[in-house]
N, C-alpha and C positions, 0 to 999 in steps of 0.2 A: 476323371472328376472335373467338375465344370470349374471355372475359375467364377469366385466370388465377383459380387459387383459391388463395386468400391464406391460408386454413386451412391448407391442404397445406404452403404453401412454410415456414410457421413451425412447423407439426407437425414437417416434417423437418429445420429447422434445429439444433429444440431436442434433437432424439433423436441427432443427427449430435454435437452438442455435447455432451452427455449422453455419447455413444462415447468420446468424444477427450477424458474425464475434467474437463470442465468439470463443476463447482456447481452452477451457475444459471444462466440464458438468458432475459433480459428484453428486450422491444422497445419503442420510442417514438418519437414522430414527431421526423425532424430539420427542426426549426428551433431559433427564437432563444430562449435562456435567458432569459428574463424576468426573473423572480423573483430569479436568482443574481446577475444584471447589477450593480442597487445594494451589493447585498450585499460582493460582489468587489470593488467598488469603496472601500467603504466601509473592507475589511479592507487595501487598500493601498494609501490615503491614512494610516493609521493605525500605517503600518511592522508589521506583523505578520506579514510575510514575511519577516525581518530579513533576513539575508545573500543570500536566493532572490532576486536582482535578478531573473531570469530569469520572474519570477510576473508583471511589468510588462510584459515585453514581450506582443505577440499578445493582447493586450484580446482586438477583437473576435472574433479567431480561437476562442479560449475558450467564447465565449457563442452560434456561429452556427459549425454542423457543416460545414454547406453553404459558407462559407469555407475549408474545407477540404477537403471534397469535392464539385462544383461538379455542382448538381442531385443530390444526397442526398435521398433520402426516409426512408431508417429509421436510426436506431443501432440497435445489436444489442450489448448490454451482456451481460458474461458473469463470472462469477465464476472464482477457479481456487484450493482450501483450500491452505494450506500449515501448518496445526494440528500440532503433533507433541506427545505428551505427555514426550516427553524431555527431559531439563532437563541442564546443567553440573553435573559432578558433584562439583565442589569448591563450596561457598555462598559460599566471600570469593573466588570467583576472577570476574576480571572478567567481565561477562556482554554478550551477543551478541543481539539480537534476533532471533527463529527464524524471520522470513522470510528472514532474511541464512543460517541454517545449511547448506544445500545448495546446486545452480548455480543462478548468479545467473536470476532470473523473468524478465526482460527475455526470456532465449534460451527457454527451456522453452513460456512461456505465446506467445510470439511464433508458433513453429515452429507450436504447435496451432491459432492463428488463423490462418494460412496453409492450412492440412490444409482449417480449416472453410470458407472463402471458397473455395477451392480444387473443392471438394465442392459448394458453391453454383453454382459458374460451370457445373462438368460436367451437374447437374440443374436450370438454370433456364435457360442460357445465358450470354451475356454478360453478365458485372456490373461497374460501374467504382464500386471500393472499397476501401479501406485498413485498413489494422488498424493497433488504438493497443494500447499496453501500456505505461502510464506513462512514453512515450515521444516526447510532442510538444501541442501546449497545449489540450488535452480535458479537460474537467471532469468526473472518471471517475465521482464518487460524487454529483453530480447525474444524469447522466444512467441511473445502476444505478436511482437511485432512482425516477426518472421512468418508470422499466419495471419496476416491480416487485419486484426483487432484497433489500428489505431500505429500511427508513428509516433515516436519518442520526442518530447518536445523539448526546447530550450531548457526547460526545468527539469530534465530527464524522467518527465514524468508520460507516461503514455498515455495519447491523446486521441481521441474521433471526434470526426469534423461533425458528428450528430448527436452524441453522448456526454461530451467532454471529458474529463480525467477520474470524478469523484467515483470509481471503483476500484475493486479488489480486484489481482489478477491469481487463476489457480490454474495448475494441469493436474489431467491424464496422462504418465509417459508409459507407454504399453508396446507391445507384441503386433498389433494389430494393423497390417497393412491400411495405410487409408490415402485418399488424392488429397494433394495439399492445398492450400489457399495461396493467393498473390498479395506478398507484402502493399502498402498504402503507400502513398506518397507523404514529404513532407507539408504541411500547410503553415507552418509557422511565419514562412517569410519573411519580411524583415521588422518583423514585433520583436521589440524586445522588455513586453512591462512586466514578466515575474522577474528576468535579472533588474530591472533599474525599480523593482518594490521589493525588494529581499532587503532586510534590515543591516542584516548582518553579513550582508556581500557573500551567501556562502554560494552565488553559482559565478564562478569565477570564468566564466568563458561560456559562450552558447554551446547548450549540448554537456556541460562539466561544471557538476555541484560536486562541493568543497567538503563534505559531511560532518567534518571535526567541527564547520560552522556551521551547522545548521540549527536551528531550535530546535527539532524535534531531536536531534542527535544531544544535544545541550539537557532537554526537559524528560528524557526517555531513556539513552543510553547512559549518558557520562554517570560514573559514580562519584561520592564524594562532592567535595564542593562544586558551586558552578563560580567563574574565573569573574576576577574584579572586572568593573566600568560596564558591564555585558547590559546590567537590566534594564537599560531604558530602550536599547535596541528591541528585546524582547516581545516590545508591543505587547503588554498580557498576554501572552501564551504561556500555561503552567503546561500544558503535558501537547506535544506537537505542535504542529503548524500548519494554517492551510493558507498565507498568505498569495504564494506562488498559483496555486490556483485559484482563488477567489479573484485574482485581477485576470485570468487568462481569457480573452474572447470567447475561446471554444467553449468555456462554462456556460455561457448563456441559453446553451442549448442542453442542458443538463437538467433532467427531469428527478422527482423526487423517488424514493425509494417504495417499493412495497412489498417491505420483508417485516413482519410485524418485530422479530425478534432485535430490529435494529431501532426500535422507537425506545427514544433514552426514557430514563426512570423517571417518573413525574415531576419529583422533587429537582431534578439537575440543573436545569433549565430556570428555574425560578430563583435558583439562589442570588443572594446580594453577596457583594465586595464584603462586606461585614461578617457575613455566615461563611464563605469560603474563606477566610483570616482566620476562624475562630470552629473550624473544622476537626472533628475527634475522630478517633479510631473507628468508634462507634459508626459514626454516621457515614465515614468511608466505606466501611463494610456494607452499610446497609445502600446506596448509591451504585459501589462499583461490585456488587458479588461476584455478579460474571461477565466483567469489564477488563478490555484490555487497559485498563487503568491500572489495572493489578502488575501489569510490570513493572509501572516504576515504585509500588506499592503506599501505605500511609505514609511512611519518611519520604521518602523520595517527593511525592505530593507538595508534603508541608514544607521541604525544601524548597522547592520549586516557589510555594507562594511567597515563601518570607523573604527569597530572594527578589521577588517581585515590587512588594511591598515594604520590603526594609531598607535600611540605609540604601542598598545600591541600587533601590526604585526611589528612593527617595524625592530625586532629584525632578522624577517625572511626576510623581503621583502622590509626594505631600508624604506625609509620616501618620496619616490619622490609625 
């Protein structure tokens, strides 16, 4: 039997994925994370997962693919841009993280890694493999990394020198022999403006964000109240954060999206500081249907603004 050609299968993975509006399409060999192991370790003995109990469970599963998909040979790391240059068009009104602005990435980026593995099986044959989309314990932006997609940057967020940060990162972990990709260099250099524009100090060291401070960990994760004196660091952010990268050089090179399903709901973008204070069930529903908004749900929302705007925004933004 002739040996497969391993060129071919990754030429047409990447052109397949490249169809189905993927970014990027990097491969690496599954095994065990080395490198991240201590690391991981380190960041949650240290509580810096604050509220994310869920970062402790599945250790190993984390660091060793093939614990989750049993005899694994590749990841197939993929990027998917959600960049919009569209902004809220009120400046005091609360602001929204623009991977949040359209349906939620879970269903969108999911559906396409289905299409791609799907397309795999009909041209190679049988393949026993999964698809991840920030959806079960994968260490997404080590493994982008480890295939090439972009180095991890001061804000631990993974970067290309041509794309910038504003994507979603998914795998393929599969069966499927394939030739790997050669990790990227770092380009960050000696920048350091997402650590010195972080409001809330949570990237406490180049390369190591703090999570328990984070805003989006604050506006997203935390349940229950959010902690006194916080809101005026907040900078209006009700539900995430994209400070860290909107100051990142690399962003400049970051093109807009063209995935129709991620163009927010007409109404989103129009609201005033007024209409988001005075925000109902009702119209949450009609807004976020199928919005990762729906995580932190109508309470969590409304918490999030009155924390903005009440007493402990007060001090920034007036009592009106």
């Amino acid at each position: 039997m002739s040996k497969p050609d391993l060129g071919y299968r990754a030429r047409f993975i990447k052109n397949q994925a490249a169809e189905l509006g993927f970014l990027g399409c990097g491969i690496s060999t599954a095994d065990y994370l080395e490198k991240e192991a201590p690391r991981l370790e380190n960041w949650l003995e240290k509580g810096m997962n604050g509220s994310m109990a869920y970062m402790e469970n599945h250790f190993d599963l984390r660091l060793d693919p093939r614990k989750l998909v049993p005899g694994a040979k590749s990841v197939i790391s993929l990027t998917f841009n959600y960049f919009t240059p569209e902004k809220q068009k009120d400046s005091e009104a609360p602001k929204i993280s623009q991977y949040a602005y359209g349906t939620d990435y879970h269903f969108v980026v999911k559906d396409k890694l289905k299409d791609l593995l799907a397309r795999m099986i009909e041209s190679f044959g049988q393949i026993d493999g999964r698809v991840f989309v920030d959806s079960a314990p994968v260490l997404d932006k080590a493994w982008a990394a480890k295939s090439g997609l972009g180095w991890i940057g001061k804000n631990t967020n993974l970067i290309h020198p041509k794309e910038g940060s504003f994507f979603f990162i998914a795998e393929i972990i599969c069966d499927l022999e394939l030739p790997v990709d050669i990790p990227m260099s770092d380009y960050c250099g000696s920048c350091t403006r997402c650590i010195d524009a972080c409001p809330t100090e949570a990237i406490v060291a180049p390369y190591v964000v703090d999570g328990s401070k984070c805003i989006s960990h604050y506006t997203i994760e935390l349940k229950g109240a959010l902690p006194g004196g916080l809101a005026p660091h907040f900078e209006n952010w009700m539900f995430g954060c994209d400070i860290c990268q909107d100051v990142c050089p690399w962003n400049r090179f970051a093109k807009a999206h063209n995935e129709p399903r991620f163009e927010p709901h007409p109404k989103l973008l129009d609201k005033t500081k007024k209409e988001w204070t005075e925000l109902t069930q009702d119209t949450f529903n009609e807004l976020f249907k199928k919005s990762a908004v729906k995580r932190t749900g109508y309470a969590g929302l409304k918490r999030n603004i009155e924390y903005l705007f009440g007493p402990e925004g007060s001090e920034r933004l007036g009592s009106d």
